[in-house]
C-alpha positions in Angstrom: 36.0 41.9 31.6 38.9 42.0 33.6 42.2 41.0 32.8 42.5 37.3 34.2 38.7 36.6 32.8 40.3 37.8 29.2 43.1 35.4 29.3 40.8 32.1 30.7 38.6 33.1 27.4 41.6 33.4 25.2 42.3 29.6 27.0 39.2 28.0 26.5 37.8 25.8 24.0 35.6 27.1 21.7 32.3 25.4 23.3 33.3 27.1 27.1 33.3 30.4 25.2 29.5 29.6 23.7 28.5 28.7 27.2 30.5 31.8 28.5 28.6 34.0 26.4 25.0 32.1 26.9 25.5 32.9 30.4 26.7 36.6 30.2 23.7 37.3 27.9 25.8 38.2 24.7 24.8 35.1 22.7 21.8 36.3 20.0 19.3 33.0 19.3 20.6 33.2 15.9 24.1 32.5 16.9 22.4 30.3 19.4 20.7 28.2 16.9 23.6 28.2 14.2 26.0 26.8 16.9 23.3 24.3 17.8 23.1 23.5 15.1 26.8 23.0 13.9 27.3 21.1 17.0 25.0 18.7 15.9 25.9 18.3 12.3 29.4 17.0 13.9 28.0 14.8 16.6 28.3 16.9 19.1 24.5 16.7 20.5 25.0 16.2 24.4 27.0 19.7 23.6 24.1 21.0 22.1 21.9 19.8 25.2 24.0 21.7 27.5 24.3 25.1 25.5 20.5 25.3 25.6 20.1 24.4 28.5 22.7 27.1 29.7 20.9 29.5 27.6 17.5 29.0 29.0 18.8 29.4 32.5 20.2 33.0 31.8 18.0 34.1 29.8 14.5 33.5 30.3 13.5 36.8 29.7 14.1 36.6 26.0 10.8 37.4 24.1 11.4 33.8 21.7 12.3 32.0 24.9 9.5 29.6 23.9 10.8 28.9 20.2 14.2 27.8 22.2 12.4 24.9 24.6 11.6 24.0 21.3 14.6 23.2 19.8 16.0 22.8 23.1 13.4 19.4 22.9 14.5 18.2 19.5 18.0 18.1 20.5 16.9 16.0 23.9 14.9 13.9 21.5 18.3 12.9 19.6 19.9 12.2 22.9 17.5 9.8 24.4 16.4 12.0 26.4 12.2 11.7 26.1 11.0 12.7 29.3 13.0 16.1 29.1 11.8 16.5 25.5 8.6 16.2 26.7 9.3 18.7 30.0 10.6 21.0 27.2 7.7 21.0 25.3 5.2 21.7 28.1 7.4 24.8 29.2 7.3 26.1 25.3 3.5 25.5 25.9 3.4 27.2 28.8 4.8 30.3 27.2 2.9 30.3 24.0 -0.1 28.1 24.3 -0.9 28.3 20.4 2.7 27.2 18.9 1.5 24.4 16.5 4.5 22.7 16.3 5.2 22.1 20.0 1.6 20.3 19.8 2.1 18.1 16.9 5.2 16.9 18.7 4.0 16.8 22.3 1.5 14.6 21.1 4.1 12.3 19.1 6.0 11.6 22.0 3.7 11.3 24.1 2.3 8.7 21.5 5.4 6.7 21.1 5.3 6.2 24.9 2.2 4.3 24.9 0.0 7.4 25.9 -2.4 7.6 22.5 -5.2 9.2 25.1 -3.0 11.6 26.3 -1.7 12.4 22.6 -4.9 12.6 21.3 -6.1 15.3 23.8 -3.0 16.8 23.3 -4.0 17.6 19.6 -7.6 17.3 20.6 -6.7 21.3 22.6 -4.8 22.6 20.2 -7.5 22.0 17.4 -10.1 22.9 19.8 -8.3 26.6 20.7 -7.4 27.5 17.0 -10.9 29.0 16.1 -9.7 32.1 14.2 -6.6 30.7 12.2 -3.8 32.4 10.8 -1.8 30.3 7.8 0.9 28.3 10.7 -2.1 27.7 13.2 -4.1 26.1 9.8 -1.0 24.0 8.9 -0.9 22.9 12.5 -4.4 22.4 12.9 -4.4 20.6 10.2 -1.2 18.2 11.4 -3.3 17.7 14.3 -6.6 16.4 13.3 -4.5 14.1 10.8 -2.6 12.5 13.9 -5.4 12.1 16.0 -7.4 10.9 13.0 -4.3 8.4 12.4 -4.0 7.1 15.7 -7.5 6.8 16.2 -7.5 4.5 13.3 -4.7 2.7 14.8 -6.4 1.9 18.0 -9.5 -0.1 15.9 -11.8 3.5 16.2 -12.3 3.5 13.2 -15.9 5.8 13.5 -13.6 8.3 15.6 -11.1 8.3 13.2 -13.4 8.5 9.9 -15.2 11.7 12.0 -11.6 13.7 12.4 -10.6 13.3 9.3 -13.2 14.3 7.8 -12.8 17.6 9.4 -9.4 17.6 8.3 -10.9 17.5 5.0 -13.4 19.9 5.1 -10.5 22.7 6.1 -8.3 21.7 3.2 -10.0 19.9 0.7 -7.2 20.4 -1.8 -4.8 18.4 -0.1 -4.7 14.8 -0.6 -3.3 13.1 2.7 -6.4 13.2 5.0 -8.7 12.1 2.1 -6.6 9.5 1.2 -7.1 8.0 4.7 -10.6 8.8 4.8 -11.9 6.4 1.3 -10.0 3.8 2.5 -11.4 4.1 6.1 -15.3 3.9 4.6 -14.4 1.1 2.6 -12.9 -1.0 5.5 -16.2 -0.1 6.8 -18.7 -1.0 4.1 -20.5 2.1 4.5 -22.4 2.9 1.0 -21.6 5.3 -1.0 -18.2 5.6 0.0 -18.0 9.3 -1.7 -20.0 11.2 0.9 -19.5 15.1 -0.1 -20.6 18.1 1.9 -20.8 22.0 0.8 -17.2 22.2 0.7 -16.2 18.9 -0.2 -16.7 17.5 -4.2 -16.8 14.3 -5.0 -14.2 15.3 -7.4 -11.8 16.5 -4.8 -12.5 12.8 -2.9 -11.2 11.3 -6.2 -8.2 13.5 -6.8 -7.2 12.2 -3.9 -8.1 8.6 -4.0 -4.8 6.4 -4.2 -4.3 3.5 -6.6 -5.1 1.0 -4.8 -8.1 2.6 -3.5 -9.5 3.1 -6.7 -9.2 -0.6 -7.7 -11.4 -1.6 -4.9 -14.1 1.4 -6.1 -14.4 0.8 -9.7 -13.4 -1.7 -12.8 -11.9 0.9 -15.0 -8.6 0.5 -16.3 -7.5 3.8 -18.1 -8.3 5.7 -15.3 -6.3 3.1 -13.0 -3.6 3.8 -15.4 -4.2 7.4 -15.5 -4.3 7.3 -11.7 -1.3 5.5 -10.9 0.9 7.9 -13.2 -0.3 10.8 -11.4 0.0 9.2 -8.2 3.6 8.5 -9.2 4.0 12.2 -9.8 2.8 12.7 -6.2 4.5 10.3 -4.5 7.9 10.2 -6.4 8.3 13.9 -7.7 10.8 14.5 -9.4 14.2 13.8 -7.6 17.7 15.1 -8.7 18.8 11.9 -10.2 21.9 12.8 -10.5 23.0 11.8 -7.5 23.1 8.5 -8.4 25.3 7.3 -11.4 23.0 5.7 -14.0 24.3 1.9 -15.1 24.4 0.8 -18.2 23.8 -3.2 -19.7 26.6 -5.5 -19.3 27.0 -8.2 -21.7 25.7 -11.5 -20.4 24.1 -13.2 -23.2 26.9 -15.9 -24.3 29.3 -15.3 -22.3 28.2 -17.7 -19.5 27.7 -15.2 -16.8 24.8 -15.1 -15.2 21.7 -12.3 -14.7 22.0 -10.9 -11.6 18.1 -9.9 -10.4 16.8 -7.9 -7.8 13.5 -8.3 -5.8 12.9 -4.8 -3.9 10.0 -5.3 -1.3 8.5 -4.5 2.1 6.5 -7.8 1.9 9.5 -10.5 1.9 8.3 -12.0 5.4 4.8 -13.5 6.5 3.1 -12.2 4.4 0.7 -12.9 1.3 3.8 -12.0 -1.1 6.2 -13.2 1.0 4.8 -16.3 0.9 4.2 -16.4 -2.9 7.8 -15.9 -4.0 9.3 -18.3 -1.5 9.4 -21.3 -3.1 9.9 -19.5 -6.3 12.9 -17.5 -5.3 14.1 -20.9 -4.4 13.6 -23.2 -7.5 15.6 -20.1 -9.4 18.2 -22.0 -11.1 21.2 -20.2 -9.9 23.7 -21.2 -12.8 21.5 -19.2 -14.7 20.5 -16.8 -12.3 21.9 -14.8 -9.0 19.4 -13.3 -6.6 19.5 -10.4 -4.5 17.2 -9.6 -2.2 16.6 -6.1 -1.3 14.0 -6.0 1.7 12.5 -2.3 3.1 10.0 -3.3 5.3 10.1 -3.4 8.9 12.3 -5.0 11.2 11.5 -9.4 11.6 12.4 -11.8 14.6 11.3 -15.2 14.2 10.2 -14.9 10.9 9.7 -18.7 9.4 8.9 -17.1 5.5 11.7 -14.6 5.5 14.5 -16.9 7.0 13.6 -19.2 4.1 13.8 -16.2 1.5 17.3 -15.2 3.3 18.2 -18.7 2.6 17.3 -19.2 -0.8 18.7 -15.8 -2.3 22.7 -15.2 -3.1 22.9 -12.2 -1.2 20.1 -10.2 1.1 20.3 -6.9 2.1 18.3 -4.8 4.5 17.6 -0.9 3.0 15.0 -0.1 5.3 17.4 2.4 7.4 18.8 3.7 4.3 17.6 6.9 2.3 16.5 6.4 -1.5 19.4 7.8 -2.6 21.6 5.5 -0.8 19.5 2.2 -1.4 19.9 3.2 -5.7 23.9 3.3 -5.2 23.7 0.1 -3.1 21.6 -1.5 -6.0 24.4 0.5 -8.5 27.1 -1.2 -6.8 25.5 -4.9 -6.8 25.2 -4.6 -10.5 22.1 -5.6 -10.5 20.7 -6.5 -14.3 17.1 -6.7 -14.1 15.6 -4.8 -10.8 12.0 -6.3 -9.9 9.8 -3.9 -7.8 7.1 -6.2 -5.5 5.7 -3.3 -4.0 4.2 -0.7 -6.5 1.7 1.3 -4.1 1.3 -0.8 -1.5 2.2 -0.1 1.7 5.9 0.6 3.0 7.0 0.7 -1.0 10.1 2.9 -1.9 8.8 4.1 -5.1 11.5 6.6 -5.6 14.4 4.0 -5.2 13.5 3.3 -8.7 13.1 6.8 -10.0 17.0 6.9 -9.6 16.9 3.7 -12.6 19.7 1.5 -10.6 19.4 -0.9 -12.9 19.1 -1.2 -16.6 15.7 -2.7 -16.5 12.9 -2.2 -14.1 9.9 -4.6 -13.6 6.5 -4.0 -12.0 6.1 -8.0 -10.8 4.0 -9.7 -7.9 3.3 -7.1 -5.7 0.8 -4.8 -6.9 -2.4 -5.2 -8.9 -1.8 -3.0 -12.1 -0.1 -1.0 -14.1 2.5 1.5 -12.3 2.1 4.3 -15.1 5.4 5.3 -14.5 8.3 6.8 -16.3 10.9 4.0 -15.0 8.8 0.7 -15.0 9.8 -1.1 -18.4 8.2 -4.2 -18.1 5.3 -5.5 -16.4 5.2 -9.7 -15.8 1.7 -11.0 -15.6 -0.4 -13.5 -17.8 -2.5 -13.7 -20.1 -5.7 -14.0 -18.7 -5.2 -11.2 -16.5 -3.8 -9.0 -19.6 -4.7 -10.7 -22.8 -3.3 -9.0 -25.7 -6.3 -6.6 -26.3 -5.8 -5.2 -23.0 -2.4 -4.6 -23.1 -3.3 -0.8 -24.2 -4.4 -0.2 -20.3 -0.1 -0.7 -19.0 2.2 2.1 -19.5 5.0 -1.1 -19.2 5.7 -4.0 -21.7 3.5 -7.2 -20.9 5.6 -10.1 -20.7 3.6 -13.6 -20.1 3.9 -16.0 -16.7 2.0 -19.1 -17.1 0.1 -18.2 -14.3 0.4 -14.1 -11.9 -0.5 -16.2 -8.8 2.7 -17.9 -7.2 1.9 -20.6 -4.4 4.3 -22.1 -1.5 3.7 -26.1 -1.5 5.3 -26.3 1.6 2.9 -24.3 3.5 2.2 -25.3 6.5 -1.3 -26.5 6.9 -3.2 -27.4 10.7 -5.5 -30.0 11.5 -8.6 -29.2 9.4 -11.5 -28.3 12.4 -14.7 -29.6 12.6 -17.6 -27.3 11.3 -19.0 -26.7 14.7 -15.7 -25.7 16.0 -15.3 -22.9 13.3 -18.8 -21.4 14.1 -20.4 -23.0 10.8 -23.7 -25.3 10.8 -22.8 -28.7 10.2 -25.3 -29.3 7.0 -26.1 -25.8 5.9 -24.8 -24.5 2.3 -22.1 -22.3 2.9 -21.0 -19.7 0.7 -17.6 -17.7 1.6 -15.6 -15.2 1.1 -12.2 -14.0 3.2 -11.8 -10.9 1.0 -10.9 -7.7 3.1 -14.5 -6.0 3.8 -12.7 -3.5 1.9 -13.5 -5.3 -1.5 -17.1 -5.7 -0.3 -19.0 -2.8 -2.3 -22.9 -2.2 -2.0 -23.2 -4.0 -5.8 -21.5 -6.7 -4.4 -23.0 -7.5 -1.2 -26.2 -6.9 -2.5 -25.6 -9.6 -5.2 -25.1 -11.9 -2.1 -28.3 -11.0 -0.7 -29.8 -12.5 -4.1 -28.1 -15.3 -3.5 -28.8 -16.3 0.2 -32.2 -15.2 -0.4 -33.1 -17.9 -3.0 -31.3 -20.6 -1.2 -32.9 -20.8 1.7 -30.5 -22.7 4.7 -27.2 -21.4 3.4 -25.2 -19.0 5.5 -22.6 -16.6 4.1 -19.0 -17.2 5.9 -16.9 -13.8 6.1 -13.6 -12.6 7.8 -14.8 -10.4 10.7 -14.1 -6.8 10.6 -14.4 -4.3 13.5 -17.0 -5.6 15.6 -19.5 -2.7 14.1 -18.9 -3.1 10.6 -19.9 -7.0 11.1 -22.6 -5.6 13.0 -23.9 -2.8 9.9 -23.4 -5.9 7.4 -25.9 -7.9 9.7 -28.0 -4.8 9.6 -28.2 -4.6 5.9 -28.6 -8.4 5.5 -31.7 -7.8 7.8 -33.0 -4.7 5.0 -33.0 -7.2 2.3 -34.8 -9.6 3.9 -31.9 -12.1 5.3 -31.6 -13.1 8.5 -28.6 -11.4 10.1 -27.5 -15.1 11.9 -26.9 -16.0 8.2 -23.9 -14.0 8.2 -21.2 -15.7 9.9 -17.7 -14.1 11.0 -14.9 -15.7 11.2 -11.6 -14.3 13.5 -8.6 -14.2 12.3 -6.1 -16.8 12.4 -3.0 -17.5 12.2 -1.8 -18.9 8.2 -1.8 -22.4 9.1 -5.0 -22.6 10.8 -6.7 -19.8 8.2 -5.8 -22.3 5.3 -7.4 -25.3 7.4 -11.0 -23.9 7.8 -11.3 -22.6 4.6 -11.7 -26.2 3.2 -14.6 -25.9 5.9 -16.8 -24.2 3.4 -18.5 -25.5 -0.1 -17.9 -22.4 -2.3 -16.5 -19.2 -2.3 -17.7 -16.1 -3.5 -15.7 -13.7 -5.3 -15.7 -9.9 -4.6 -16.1 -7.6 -7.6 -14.1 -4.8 -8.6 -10.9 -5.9 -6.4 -11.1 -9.9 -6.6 -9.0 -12.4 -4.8 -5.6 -12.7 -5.1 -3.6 -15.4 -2.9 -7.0 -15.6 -1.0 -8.9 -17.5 -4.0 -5.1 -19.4 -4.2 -5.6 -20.9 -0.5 -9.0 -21.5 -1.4 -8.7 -23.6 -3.8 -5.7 -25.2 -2.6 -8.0 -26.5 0.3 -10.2 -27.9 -2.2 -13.0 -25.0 -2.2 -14.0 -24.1 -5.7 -14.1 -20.1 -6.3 -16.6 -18.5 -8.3 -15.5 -15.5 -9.8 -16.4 -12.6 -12.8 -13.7 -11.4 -14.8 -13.6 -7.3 -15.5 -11.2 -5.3 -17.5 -9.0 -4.3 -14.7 -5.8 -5.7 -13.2 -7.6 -6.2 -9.8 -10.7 -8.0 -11.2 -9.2 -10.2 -13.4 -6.6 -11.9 -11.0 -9.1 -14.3 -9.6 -10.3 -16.0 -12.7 -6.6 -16.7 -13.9 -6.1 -18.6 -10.5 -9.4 -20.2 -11.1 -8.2 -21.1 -15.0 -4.3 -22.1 -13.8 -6.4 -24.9 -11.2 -8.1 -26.4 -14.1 -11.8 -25.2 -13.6 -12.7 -22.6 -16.2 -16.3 -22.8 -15.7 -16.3 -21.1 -12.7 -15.3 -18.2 -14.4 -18.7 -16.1 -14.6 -20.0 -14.1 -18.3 -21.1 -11.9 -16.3 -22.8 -10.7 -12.7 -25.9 -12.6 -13.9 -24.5 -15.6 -14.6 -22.4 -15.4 -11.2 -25.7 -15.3 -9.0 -27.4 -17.7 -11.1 -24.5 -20.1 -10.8 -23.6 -19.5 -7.1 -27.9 -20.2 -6.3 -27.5 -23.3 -8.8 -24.8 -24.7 -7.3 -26.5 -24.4 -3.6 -30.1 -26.3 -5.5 -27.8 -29.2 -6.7 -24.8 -29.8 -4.5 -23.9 -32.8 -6.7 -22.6 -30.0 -9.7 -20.6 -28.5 -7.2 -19.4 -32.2 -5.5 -18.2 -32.9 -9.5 -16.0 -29.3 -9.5 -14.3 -30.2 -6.2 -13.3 -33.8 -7.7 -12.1 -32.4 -10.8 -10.1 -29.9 -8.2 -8.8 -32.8 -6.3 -7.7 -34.8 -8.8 -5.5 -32.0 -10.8 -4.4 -30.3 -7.5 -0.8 -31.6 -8.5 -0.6 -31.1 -12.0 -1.9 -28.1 -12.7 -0.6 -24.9 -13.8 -1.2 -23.2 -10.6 1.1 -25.2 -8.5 3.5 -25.6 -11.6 6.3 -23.6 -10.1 9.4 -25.1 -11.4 7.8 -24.2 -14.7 6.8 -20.9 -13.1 10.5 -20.3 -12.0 11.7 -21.8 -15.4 9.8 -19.0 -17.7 10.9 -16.3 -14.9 14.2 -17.0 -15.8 13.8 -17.0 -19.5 12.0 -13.5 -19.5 15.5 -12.1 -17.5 16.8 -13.1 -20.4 15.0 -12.0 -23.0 14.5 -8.6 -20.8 18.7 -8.8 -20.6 18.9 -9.4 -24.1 16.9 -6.5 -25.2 18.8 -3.8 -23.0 22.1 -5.5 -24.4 20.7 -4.5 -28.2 19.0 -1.6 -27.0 15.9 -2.5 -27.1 14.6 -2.0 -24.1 10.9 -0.7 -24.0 10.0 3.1 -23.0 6.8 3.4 -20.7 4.2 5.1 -23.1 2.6 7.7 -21.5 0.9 10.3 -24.3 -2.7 11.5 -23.4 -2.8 10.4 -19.6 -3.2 13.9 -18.2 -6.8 14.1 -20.5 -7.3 10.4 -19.6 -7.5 11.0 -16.2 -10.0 13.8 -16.2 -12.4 11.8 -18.8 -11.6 9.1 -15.9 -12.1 11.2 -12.9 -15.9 12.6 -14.8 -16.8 8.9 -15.9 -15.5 7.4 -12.7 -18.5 9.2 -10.6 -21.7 7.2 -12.3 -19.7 4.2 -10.2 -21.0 2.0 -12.6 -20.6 -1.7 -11.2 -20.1 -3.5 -14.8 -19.8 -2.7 -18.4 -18.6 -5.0 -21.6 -15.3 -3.4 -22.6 -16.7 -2.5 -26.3 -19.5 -0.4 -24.4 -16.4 1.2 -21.5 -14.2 2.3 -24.6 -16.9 3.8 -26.8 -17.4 6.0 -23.5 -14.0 7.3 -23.2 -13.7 7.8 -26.9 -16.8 10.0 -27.1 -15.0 12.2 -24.4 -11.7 12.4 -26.3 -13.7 13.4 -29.2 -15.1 16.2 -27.2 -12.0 16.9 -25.9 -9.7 16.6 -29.2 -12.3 19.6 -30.8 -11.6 22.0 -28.1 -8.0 21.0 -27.9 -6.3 18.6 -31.0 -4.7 15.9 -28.9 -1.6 14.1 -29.8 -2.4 10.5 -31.1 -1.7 7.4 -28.7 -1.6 4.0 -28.7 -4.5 3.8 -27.1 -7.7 5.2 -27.5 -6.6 8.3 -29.9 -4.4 6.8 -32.7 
């Protein structure tokens, strides 16, 4: 370096000298990255564009060249820039066809452009060329069947997608995410028995991996539900520095004439089932006693009818989609917030760790999800007491606190024009049975129940929401097997709300699905005057029907048992004028019953806040019990394999006790509140 070029370095700023350097080959790729990286941290990304850039075009010789189109196509990524992203990753391809990571996001972008063919083949080669694996090239192998497995299932391919996954599996049976996928995927599919192992696949590791919700659609067992969901928890939450977020403590509230200030945390408040049960609720709250926030984390709404009325009705809304869980907990710190209500649980989009940070003095598992959270932060669980009467109460980790009825409706619903029969598909004088469950809640017990049923009522026709066009096709199949003809089986599309609560009116009675009943489905039924005929388990899942059933003001359609269900749903079919009786009786206390009660609904809401604020003011607030559930869930995850479609509770608890005999002699256990006292 001469003398002039010395003094222009000693002039320039400090990026010129990093592209200065980049060009003259004196810039290592660990400085490279480091600056990269820096310049990015500071918002400096265009920057960070244009130093790799410069250093690719000096320096292609470099033995890593490919690991720098690499990051060289994040940092386009962050600038907008997708078609060089994607030009980047092809030229790190190019120079090392079997670098897993330029794959899994070569295929994502190509993906998010609208090009799922060309992502899947993307993932598609690099699975296909990774024969002999090292550790990376099995991690990315992995990745890749998972995406394409993922996006197939997005597309409707739900076969293709079941068939990828699966070999997902198969290479890493100990991890959870492609199996937990995969039930769910079978399920939607009605294909019997759902735990399909293979040489290097248990049955054992399929249920290790089985999520919460999953499991309440598989079997009527609530320990193991509980056991589930507090392992599940584990999984999902870990176990976050919660130090990051200051923990508040009660305020006074009780006589002093402030009021409880609640917060409802969901992905759901919009169209959607919850969304529109806690509508009206949320706005009968009686805001001298009350102050609602609103904390919504799902996805982004335009012309949302359900959510503009939620906005409208709560003192304050706030969107915490964007924000990290960390963030969202300080938000909820700095509200105050009294009483935090999560409506999601382990449904889909929920931010499970928000709570883990305890924003709130008390935390409620409320609305959203069909049991017990088994968590270490969920003090109170609101339900009723059908759904958990007081024996059952030993199946929540939380504190049961009493609603007259779980099920919260929207009066002002819209509602279309009721069609005619023939316009909805349906014979105008046949018997028909129906069911708009999910086909996910349709298990082999249960549709073969059904065939009982359509076979000794002659005529009749079974109405279902329509699936996939060859899972509606399998169910026809199977009809066929038992000696139904397939026309019986009708589908139905689906429809939007208004018109889905129209033609359901359309049918004469509807048919319950057992282990996972209906929720706001057997609500709209009966709403539109269809009776619902339903069996009660132990469960969360497969007791919610009969308390909508019980809250309308017809108790006898709740079922002993599976026998008495198909007896009853055949007798009704051989003497319409029993069931013609139930829909008057329906009609005539569709007003005044406890299911569309909701200013008494919103009125005991409100006093629970305060006797849930009045316990954390004395100190009395509840902590989740959780002793034993690590044995629980083995017995569980043993017992849980004879599927067994129905057992009286005496009977289900003298089987788990058995095992924690067997269990206490190898090991003394620690007594519980439960099953080991």
């Amino acid at each position: 370096m001469n003398a002039n070029s010395t003094t222009l370095a000693k002039q320039a700023s400090p990026f010129a000298i990093l592209l200065l350097r980049a060009r003259r080959q004196q810039l290592s790729l660990h400085d490279l990255f480091q600056a990269a990286e820096t310049l990015t941290a500071t918002g400096q990304q265009a920057q960070a564009v244009e130093l790799y850039k410069t250093w690719i075009a000096f320096n292609d010789t470099n033995a890593l060249l490919h690991m720098v189109y690499f990051n060289y196509s994040v940092a386009l990524g962050q600038v907008g820039d997708t078609a060089g992203a994607i030009n980047a990753l092809r030229a790190c391809l190019k120079l090392d066809p079997l670098f897993g990571a330029a794959h899994i996001n070569l295929g994502r972008a190509l993906e998010d452009n609208g090009l799922t063919g060309e992502a899947i083949q993307q993932w598609r080669s690099f699975t296909e060329s990774t024969a002999e694996l090292t550790p990376d090239r099995l991690n990315y192998r992995l990745l890749s069947l998972q995406h394409i497995g993922r996006v197939l299932e997005n597309v409707g391919m739900l076969e293709e997608s079941e068939s990828v996954l699966w070999n997902a599996i198969e290479l890493r049976p100990d991890l959870s995410e492609a199996a937990q996928h995969w039930m769910p995927l079978r399920q939607r599919q009605c294909k019997w028995p759902m735990l399909a192992t293979s040489p290097h696949v248990s049955a054992k590791h399929l249920i290790d991996a089985m999520s919460p919700m999953t499991l309440a659609c598989y079997a009527d067992d609530p320990l193991f539900q509980l056991a589930k969901a507090h392992r599940y928890n584990r999984y999902l939450v870990g176990r976050p520095d919660t130090s990051e977020v200051p923990r508040p403590q009660p305020k006074l509230k009780s006589c002093t004439g402030k009021r409880v200030r609640v917060g409802y945390l969901s992905s759901d408040l919009r169209d959607h089932a919850v969304g529109f049960a806690l509508c009206e609720v949320l706005e009968l709250h009686d805001k001298e006693s009350v102050e609602i926030y609103a904390y919504y984390c799902g996805e982004p709404r335009t012309g949302d009818a359900t959510q503009d009325r939620i906005r409208n009705a709560v003192d304050c809304w706030r969107d915490i989609a964007a924000m990290s869980n960390v963030a969202a907990a300080r938000q909820i710190v700095d509200d105050e917030i009294d009483i935090l209500i999560d409506v999601n649980g382990y449904t889909k989009h929920a931010r499970a760790a928000i709570f883990a940070y305890r924003p709130a003095p008390v935390i409620v598992n409320f609305c959203g999800f069909p049991g017990t959270t088994g968590s270490p932060f969920h003090q109170y669980v609101i339900t009723d007491g059908q759904i958990v009467p007081p024996e059952y109460e030993i199946y929540y980790s939380e504190k049961v606190l009493r609603i007259p009825c779980d099920q919260p409706v929207d009066r002002k619903r819209k509602v279309a024009e009721r069609p005619s029969r023939a316009a909805a598909g349906l014979p105008e004088d046949a018997f028909v049975y129906v069911c708009f469950n999910g086909m996910q809640k349709i298990t082999e017990a249960c549709f073969t129940r059904w065939m009982t049923i359509l076979s000794a009522t002659p005529g009749s026709v079974l109405w279902l929401l329509g699936g996939e066009k060859d899972v509606d096709q399998r169910l026809r199949k199977l009809a066929e097997q038992s000696g139904v003809a397939p026309e019986r089986l009708i589908f139905a599309p689906k429809a939007a709300n208004p018109d889905h609560l129209a033609r359901i009116g359309l049918a004469d009675l509807f048919l319950d699905t057992f282990p996972y009943g209906a929720h706001s489905t057997a609500a709209d039924a009966i709403t539109m005057g269809t009776p619902v005929l339903t069996v009660p388990g132990k469960s969360f899942a497969s007791r919610f029907c009969s308390s909508i059933v019980k809250a309308a003001g017809i108790p006898e359609l709740v079922c002993k048992d599976q026998d008495d269900y198909v007896s009853r749903a055949i007798g009704f079919a051989q003497n319409p004028a029993s069931l013609a009786a139930v829909r008057e009786s329906l009609q005539r206390q569709r007003e005044t019953c406890v299911l569309r009660d909701m200013p008494a609904l919103a009125r005991r809401l409100e006093e629970l806040f305060w006797q849930m604020q009045g316990e954390a003011e004395r100190g009395e607030t509840p902590v989740p019990d959780l002793r034993n559930l690590d044995v629980y869930y083995e017995i569980g995850a043993e017992l849980v394999q004879e599927n067994m479609d129905f057992s009286d509770d005496g009977a289900y608890r003298q089987r788990y006790r058995e095992k924690l005999a067997q269990w206490n002699d190898y090991a003394p256990l620690l007594p519980d509140a439960r099953l080991w006292p």
